[in-house]
C-alpha positions in Angstrom: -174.4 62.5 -130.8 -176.3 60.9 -133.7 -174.1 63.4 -135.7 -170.7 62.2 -134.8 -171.2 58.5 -134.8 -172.6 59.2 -138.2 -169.4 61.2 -138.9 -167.7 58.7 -137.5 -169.1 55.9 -139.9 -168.5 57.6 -143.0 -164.7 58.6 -142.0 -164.3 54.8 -141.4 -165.4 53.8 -144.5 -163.8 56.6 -146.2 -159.8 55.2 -144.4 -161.5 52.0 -146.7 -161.0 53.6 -149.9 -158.3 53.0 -152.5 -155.3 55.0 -151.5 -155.9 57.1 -155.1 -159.3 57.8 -153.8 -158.9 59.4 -150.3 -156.0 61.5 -152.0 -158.4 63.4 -154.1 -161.0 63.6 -151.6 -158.8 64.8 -148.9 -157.5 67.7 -152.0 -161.5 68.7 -152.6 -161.8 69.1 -149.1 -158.6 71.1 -148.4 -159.8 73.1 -151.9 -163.0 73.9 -150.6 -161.7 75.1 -147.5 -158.9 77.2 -149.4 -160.9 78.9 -151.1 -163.3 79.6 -148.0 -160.3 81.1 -145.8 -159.5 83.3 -149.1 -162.8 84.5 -149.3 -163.1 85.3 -145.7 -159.7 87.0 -145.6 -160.1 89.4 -148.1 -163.4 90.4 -147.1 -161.8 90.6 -143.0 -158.6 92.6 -145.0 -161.3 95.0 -146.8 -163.1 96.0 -143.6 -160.1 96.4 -141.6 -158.4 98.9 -144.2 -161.8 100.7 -144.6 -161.9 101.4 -140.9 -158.4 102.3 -140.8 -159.0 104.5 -144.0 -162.0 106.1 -142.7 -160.5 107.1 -139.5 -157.4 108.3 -141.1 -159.6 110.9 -142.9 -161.8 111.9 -140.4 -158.1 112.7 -138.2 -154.7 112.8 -140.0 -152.5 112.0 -137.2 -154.5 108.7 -136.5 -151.6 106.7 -138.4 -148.5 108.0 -136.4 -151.2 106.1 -133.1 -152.2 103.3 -135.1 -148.8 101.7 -137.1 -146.7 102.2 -134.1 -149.2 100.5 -131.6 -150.8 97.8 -134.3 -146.5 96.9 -135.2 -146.1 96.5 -131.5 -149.1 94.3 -130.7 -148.4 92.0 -133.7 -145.0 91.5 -133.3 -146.2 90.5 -129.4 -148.8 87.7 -131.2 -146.2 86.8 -133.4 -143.4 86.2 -130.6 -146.0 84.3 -128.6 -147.8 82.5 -130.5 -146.5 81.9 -134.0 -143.1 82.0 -135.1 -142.8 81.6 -138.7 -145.3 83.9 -140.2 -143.4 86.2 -140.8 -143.1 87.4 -144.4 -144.8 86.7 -147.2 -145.5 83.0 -146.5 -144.6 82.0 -150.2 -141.1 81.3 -149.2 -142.1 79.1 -146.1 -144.2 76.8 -148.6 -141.3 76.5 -151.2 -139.3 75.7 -148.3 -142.0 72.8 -147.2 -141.6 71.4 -150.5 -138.1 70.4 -149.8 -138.7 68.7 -147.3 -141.7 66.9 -147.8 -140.4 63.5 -147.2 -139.6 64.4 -143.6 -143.1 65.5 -142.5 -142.3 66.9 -138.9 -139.8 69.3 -140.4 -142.5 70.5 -143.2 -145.4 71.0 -140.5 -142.8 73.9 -138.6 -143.5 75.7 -142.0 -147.0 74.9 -143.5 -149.2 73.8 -140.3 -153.1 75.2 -139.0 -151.1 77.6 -136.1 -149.2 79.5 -138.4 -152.8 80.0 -140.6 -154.6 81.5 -137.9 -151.8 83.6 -137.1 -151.1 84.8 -140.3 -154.3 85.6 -141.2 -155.3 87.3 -137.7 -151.9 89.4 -138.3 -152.5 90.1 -142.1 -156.0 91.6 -141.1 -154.3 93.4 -138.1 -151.5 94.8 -140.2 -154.2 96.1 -142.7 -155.8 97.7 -140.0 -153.0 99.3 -138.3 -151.9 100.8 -141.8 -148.8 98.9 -143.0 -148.0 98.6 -146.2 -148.8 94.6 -147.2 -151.0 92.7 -149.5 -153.1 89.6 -148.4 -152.3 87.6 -151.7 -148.9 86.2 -150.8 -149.9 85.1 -147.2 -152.8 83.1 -148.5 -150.2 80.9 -150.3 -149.0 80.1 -147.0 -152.4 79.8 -146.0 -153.2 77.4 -148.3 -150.6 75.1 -148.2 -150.8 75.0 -144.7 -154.8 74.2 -144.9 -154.1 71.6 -147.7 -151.4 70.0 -145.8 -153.2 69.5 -142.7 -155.8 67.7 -145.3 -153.3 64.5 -145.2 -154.1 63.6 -141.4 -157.7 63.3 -142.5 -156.2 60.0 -145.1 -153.3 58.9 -143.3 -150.9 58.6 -146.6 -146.9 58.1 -146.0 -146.6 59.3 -149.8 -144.1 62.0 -149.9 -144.9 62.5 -153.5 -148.9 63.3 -152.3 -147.8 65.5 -149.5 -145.8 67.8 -151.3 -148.6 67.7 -154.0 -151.1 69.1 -151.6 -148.1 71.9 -150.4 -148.4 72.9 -154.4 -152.1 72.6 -154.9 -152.7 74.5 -151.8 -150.6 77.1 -152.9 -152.1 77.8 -156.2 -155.3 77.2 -154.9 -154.7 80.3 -152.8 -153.5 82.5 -155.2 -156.2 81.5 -157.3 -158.9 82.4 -154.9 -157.3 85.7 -153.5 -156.6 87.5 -156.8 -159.1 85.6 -158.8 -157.2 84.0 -161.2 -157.4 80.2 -162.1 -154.4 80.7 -164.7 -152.5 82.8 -162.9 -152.7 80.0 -160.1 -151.2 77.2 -162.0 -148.7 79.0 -163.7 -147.3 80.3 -160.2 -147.4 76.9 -158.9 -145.2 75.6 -161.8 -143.1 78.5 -162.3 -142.1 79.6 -158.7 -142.8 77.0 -156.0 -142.4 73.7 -158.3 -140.5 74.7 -161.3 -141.3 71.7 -162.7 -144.7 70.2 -164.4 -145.4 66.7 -163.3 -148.3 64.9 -165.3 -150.0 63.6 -161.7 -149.1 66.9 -160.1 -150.4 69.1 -162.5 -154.1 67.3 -162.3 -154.5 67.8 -158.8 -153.6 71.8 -159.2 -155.3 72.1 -161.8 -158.4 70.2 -159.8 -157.3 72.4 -156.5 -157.2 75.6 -158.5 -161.3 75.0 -160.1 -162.6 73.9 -156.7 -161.5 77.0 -154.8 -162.2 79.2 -157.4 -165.7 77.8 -157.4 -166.0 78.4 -153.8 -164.5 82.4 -154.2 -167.4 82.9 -156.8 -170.2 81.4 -155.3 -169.2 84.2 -152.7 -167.8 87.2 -154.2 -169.4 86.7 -157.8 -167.5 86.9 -160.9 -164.8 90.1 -160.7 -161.3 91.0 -161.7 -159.4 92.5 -159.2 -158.2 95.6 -160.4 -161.7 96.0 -162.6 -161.7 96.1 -166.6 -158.8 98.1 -168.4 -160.0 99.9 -171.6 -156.8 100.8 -173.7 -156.7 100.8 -177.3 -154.8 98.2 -180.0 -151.3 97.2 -180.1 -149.4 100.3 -181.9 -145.5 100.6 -183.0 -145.8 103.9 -180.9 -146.4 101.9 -177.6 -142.5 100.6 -177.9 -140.3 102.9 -176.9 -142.1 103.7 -173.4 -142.6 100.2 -173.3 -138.8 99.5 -173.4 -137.7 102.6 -171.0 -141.0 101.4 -168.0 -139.5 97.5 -168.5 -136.0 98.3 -168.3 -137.2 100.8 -165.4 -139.2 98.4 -163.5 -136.6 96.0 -163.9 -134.5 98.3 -161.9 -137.2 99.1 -159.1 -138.1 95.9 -158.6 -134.9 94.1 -158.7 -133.3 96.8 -156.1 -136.3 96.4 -153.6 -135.7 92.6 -153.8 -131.8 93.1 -153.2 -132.7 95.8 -150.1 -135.2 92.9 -148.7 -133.0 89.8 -149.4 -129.6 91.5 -147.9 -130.6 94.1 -145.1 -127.0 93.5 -143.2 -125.2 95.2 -146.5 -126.9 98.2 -146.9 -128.5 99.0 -143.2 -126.7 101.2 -140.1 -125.0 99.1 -137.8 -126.9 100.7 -135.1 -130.1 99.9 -137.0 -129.3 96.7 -137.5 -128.5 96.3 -133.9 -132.3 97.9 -132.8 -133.9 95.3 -135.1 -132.1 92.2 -133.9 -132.5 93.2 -129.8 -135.3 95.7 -129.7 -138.0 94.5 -132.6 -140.7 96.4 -130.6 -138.7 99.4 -130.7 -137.6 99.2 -134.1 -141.3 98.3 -135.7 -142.5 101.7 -133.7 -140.1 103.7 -135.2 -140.8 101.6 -139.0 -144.4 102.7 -137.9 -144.2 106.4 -137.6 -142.0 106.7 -141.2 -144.4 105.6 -142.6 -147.2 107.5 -141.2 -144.7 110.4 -142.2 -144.7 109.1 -146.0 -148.7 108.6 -145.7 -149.2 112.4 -144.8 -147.6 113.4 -148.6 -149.2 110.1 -150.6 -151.9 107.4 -150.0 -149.4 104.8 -149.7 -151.3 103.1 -146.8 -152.7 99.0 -147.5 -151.8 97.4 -150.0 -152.3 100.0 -153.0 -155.1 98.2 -154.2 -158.0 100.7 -153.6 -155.3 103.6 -155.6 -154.5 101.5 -158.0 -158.1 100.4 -159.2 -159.0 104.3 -160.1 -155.6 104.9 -161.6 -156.7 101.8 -163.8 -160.2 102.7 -164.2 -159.1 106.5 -165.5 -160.5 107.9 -162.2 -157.4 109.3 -160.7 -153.8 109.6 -161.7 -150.4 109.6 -158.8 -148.2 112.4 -158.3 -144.4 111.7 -159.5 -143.8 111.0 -155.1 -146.3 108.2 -155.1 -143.5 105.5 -156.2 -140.5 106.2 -154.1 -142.9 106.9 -150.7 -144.8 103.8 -151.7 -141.6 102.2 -152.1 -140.2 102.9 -148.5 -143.4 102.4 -147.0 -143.1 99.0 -148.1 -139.3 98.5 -147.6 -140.0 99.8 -144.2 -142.5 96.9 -143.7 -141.0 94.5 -144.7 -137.9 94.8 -142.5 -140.0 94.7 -139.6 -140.9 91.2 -140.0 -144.6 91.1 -140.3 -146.6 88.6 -142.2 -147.6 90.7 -145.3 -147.6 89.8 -149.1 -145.7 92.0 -151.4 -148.0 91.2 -154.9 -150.6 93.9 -154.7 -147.9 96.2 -153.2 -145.8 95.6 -156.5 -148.4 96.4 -158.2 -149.1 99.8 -157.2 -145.9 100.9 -157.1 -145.8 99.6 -161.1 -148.4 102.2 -161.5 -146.8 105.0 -159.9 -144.1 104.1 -162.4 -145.9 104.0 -165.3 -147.4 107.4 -164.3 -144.0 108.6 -165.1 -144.1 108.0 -168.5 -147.6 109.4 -169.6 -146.4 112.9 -170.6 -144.0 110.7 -173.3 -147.8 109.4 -175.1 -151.0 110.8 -175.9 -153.8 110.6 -173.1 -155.4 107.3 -174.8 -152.1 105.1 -173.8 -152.1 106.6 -170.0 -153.4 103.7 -168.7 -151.5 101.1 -171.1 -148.5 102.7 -169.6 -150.1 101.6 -166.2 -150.4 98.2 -167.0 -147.0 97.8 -168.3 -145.5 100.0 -165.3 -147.7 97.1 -162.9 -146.1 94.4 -165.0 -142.7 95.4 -165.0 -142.4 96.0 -161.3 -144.1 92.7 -160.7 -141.9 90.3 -163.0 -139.0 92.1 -161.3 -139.6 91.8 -157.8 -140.4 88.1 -158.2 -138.3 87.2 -161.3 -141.6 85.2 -162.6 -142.5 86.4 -165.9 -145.3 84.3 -166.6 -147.2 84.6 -163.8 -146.8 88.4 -163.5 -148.1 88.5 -167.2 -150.8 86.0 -166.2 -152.0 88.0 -163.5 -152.0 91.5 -165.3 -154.3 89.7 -167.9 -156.7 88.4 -165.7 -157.0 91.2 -163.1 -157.3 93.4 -165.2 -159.6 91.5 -168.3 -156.6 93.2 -170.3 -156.2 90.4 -172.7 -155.7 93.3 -176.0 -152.5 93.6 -174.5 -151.1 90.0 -174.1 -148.1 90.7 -176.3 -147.5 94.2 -174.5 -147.9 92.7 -171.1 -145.4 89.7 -171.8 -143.0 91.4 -173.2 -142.8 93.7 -170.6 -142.4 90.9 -167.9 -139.8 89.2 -170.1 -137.7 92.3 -170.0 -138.1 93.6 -166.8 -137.4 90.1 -165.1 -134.1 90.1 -167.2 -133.0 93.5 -166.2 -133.5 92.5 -162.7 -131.2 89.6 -162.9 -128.3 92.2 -162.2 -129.0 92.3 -158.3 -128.3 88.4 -158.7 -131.3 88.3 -156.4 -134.2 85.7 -156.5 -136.2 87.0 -153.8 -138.6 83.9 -152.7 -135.9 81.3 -153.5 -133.3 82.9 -151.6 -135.6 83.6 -148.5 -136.9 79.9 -148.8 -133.3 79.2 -148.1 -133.2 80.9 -145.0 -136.5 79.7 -143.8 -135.7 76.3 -144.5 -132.1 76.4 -142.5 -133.9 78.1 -139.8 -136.2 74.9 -139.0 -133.6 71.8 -140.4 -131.0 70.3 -138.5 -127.4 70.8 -140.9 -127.1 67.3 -141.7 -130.5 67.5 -143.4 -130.1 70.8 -145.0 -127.0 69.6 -146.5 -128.6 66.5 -147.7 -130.8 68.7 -149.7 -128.6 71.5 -151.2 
């Protein structure tokens, strides 16, 4: 009792504060709380895949029980309880940002009910074997978290409630991959495309606080560990052109196959996924157990792709196209799952295909740029792809490598005329504004 009315007091006298003020206190406390969730997401994520992993060795056909009945049960939980988690969750914040003067229409895409769903479903869909990453969903995370921050200060500032959509977003790609630069640059590049001086303080604030938290937990790591690949060499240029130009075409095709299902899928397919979802994630289930029983395309790659990096193992020339309908196949079902660390490991399986062109101390440069490549291509954001290579793997010798890999590969991908989060914010956004609005805003 003495608790709350003390609680109580303090919340009073915080409403008291200049409205500057309880801005930046409500974005520490939304930071802290970012980076919390993060922290607490992978570490659900990790255990989840682990058991599903361990089980899947200890019996093979465990996958062919596990996707088909874990696709079912979260498309249930989904259905019932949160509509609009589907996806990534990146495109539902870009979305908010549009409409961040009209605050009832934001809060159907970044709001505390569509968290908890996401992230019970991301850890679910980990579990059950799918092929999804946790790092796009805790954008959505984060912005929804950050968001809900603004009922703690009543502000009607549209400006500060679409600043807390963009802190919260970097904030959670800071905190799940571990990279503060990476972070800001996405935040700029792909959800604001813009750099506002008041804007860019507050991510830049949002970004340190949760990464702070993420430490004080996890400790200082890089996600995919600590590449060791030699100097920049003239001899690294022709692979490097042939896995960019590659990538470009990987990545841009799986964003075209995602972004435009209704050109390129069966009729009668088309028709199960609409009417029968349950029917049609089953079946999206047991291909890719099928895949899984050639490959270790299961999760999000991550696990793979850290000994391919580290020199500990090396992919069979299958690894990228299984990998890659594995995580087609996800997608179309409709489940909340990130496609970063995904991206990733089919980059390596890519740049796996190139080693016999270079002597064994490039092998795992030619990983890097493959990881890159695929990366700037699926999400046509050079920068932060290049950003996030660097500071996942501490691979800063190959800064000039890495970015022009991204450069090209994002320009080859431009062919598909696909911009895969921009044109699924789109969709998201008509799906939850009235015409008149949406038309207001195009």
């Amino acid at each position: 009792m003495i608790v709350k009315m003390t609680l109580k007091r303090w919340l009073v006298r915080l409403r008291h504060l200049p409205q500057r003020s309880r801005g930046t206190i409500a974005l520490w406390i939304g930071a802290a709380a970012v980076g919390v969730l993060a922290v607490m997401l992978a570490k659900a994520a990790e255990w989840a895949f682990a058991g599903f992993d361990s089980l899947t060795t200890r019996w093979f056909w465990w996958p062919f029980i596990s996707l088909p009945l874990g696709g079912m049960a979260i498309v249930w939980l989904m259905r019932r309880i949160g509509p609009g988690a589907e996806g990534s969750g990146i495109q539902q914040a870009m979305a908010a940002l549009h409409v961040a003067d009209q605050p009832d229409i934001a809060n159907r895409l970044v709001n505390l009910k569509l968290a908890a769903t996401k992230f019970v479903c991301i850890v679910a869909g980990l579990g059950s074997g799918f092929v999804l990453g946790r790092e796009g969903p805790t954008v959505q995370i984060g912005a929804s978290v950050m968001y809900a921050c603004r009922k703690l200060f009543p502000l009607g500032d549209a400006a500060f409630r679409r600043q807390l959509i963009l802190a919260g977003g970097a904030a959670g790609i800071a905190a799940a991959f571990n990279t503060p630069l990476a972070g800001i640059v996405f935040a700029f590049e792909e959800l604001a495309r813009s750099v506002e001086e008041r804007t860019s303080g507050k991510i830049l604030g949002a970004v340190i606080l949760s990464g702070v938290v993420s430490l004080a937990f996890l400790g200082s790591y890089t996600y995919f560990g600590h590449i060791k690949v030699p100097g920049f060499s003239v001899s690294i240029l022709p692979p490097l052109l042939l896995i960019s130009i590659a990538g470009g075409l990987v990545g841009g095709a799986f964003s075209w196959l995602c972004v435009n299902p209704g050109r390129w899928l069966p009729e009668r397919v088309q028709l199960v996924r609409a009417t029968r979802p349950y029917l049609f994630v089953a079946c999206c289930g047991l291909l890719i157990a099928v895949c899984g029983l050639a490959a270790p395309i299961f999760g999000s790659g991550a696990e793979v792709t850290s000994k391919v990096v580290a020199g500990e193992a090396t992919l069979a020339w299958y690894y990228l196209p299984l990998k890659f309908v594995g995580l087609l196949s996800t997608y179309l079902t409709g489940l909340p799952g990130g496609i970063f660390a995904p991206s990733l490991s089919l980059g390596a399986g890519l740049g796996s295909w190139f080693q016999p062109l270079v002597g064994p101390e490039l092998h795992i440069k030619l990983v890097a740029i493959g990881m890159t490549a695929v990366l700037a291509a699926v999400t046509r954001a050079p920068l932060t792809a290049s950003f996030i290579l660097m500071e996942m793997t501490d691979g800063h010798e190959m800064v000039i490598s890495i970015m022009a890999t991204a450069m090209i590969a994002s320009t080859v991908a431009r062919i598909f005329r696909t911009n895969f989060y921009h044109d699924l914010a789109e969709r998201a956004l008509a799906a939850v504004t009235p015409k008149p609005v949406l038309e207001h805003h195009k």
